[in-house]
C-alpha positions as CSV (number, residue, x, y, z in Angstrom):
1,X,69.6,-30.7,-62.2
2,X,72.6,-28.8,-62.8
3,X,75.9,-30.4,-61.4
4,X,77.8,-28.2,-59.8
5,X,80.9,-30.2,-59.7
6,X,82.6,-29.2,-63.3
7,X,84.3,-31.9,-65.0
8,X,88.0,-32.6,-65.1
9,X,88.0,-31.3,-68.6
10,X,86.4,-27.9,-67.8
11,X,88.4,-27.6,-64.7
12,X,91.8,-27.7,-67.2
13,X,89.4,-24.8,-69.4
14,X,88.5,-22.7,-66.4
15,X,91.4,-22.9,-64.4
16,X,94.4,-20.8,-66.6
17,X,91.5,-17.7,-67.2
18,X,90.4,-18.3,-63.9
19,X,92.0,-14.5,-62.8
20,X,89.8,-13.2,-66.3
21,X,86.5,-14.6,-65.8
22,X,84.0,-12.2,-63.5
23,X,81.9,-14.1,-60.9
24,X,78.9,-12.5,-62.6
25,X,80.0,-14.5,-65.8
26,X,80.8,-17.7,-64.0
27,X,77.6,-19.6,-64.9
28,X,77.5,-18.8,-68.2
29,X,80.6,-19.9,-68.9
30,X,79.9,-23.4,-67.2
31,X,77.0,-23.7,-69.3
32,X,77.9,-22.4,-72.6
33,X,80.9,-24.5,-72.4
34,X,78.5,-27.2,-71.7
35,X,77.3,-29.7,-74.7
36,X,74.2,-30.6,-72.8
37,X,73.1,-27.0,-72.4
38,X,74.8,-24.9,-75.1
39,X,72.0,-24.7,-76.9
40,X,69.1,-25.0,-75.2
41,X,70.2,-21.9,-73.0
42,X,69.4,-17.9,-73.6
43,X,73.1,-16.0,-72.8
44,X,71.3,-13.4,-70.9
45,X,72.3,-13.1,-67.1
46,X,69.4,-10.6,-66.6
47,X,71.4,-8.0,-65.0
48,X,71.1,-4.2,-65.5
49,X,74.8,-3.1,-65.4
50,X,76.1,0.7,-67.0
51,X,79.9,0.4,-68.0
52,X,82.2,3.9,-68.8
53,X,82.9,4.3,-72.1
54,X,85.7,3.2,-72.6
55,X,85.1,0.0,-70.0
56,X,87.1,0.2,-67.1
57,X,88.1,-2.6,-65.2
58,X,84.6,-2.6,-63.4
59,X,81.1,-1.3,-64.1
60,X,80.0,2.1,-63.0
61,X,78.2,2.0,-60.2
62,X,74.3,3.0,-60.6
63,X,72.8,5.9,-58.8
64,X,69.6,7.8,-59.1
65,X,69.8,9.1,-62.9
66,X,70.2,5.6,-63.6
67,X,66.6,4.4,-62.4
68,X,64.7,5.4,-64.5
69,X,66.7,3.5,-67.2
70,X,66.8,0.5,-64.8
71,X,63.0,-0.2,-64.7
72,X,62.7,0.5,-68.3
73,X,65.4,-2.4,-68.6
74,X,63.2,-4.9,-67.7
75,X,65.8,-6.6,-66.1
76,X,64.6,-8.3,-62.4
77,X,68.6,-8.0,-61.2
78,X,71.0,-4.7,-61.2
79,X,75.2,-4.5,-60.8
80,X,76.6,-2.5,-59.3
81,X,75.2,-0.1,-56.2
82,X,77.2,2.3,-53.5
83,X,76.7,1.4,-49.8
84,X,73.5,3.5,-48.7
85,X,73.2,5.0,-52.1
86,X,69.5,7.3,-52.6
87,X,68.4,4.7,-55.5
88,X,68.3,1.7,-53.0
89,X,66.2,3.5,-50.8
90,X,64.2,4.7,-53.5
91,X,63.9,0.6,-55.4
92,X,62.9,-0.5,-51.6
93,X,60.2,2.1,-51.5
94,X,58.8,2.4,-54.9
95,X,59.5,-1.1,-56.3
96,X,59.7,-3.3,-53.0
97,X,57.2,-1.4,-51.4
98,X,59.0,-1.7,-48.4
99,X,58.7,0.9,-45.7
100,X,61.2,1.7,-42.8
101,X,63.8,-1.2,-44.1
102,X,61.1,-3.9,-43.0
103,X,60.7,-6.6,-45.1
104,X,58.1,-6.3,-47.6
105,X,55.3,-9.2,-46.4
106,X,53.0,-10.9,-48.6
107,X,51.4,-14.5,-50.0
108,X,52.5,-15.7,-53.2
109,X,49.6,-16.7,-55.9
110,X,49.8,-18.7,-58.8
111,X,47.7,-20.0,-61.5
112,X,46.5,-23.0,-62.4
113,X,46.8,-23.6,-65.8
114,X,43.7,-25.5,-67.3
115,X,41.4,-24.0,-64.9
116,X,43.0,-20.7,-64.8
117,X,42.1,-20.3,-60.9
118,X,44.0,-18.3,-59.0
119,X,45.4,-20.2,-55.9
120,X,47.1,-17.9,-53.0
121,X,48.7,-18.7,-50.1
122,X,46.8,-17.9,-46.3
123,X,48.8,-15.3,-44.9
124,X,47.9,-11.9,-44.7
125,X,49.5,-9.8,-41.9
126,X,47.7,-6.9,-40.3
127,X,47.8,-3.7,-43.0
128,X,49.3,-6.4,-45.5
129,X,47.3,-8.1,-48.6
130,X,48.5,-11.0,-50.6
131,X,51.5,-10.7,-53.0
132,X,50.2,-10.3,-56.7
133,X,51.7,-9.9,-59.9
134,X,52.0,-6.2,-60.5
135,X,53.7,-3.8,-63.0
136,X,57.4,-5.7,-62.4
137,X,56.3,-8.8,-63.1
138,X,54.8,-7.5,-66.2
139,X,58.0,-6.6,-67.3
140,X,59.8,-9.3,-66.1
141,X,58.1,-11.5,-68.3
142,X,58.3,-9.1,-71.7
143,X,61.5,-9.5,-71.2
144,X,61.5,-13.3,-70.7
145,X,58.7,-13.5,-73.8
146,X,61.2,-11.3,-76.0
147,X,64.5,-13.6,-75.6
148,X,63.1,-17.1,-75.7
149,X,61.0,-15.7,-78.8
150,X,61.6,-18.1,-82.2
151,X,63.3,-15.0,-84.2
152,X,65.3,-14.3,-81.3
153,X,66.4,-17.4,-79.5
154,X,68.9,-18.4,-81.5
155,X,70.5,-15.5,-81.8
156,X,70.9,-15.0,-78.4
157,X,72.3,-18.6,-77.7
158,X,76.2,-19.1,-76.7
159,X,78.6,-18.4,-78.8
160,X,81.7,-19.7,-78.5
């Protein structure tokens, strides 16, 4: 379990760039800073995130010519969005399948391993089914396969 109380030593690291380190990098810095976990860790934060070229101070925020590349991404988490932007409407309906900003209900299923049964949870609403892997998980977990892969994990492993 990771502790989540730094110590004194990576407070003294953290603390004089504190103003130059983005929360969305915050993590990875405790970890890659970390001689437990440097290298047993992939320094992917599985974001999708589009800067200007060149970088401003902050990414650009995504918008509807930027799904397609999104999806394609792989990536299960995406940085930065405009309040009631078109492309969250369009994720909730074509990716969440959620209708009429309702939550999108479901089970949860998982496998069991040596028996390879498929064990699902009980509920199923009224015009609902269970939740089952579909085309995002698929991608999710190319992308996963891809980084912890032998030629590519250490190559992708902090670098200090």
């Amino acid at each position: 379990m990771f502790n989540l109380k730094p110590p004194r030593s990576l407070c003294f690291y953290i603390t004089p760039t504190l103003c130059l380190l983005p929360p969305e990098g915050y993590f990875q810095t405790l970890i890659c800073n970390s001689e437990d976990y440097k290298n047993t860790t992939v320094n992917h934060d599985l974001h999708y995130i589009t800067w200007d070229t060149p970088p401003k101070q902050h990414p650009r925020s995504l918008g509807l010519k930027d799904y397609r590349k999104m999806v394609l991404s792989s990536r299960p988490f995406a940085w930065k969005f405009e309040k009631n932007d078109p492309v969250l409407d369009k994720i909730d309906r074509d990716l969440l399948k959620r209708r009429n900003g309702k939550f999108s209900f479901g089970g949860w299923c998982s496998e069991n391993g040596k028996k390879k049964q498929r064990a699902c949870s009980d509920f199923q609403g009224e015009n609902y089914g269970v939740l089952k892997p579909g085309t995002g998980s698929r991608r999710l977990k190319t992308l996963l396969t891809k980084l912890i892969s032998a030629r590519n994990f250490t190559k992708r492993q902090c670098r200090l």
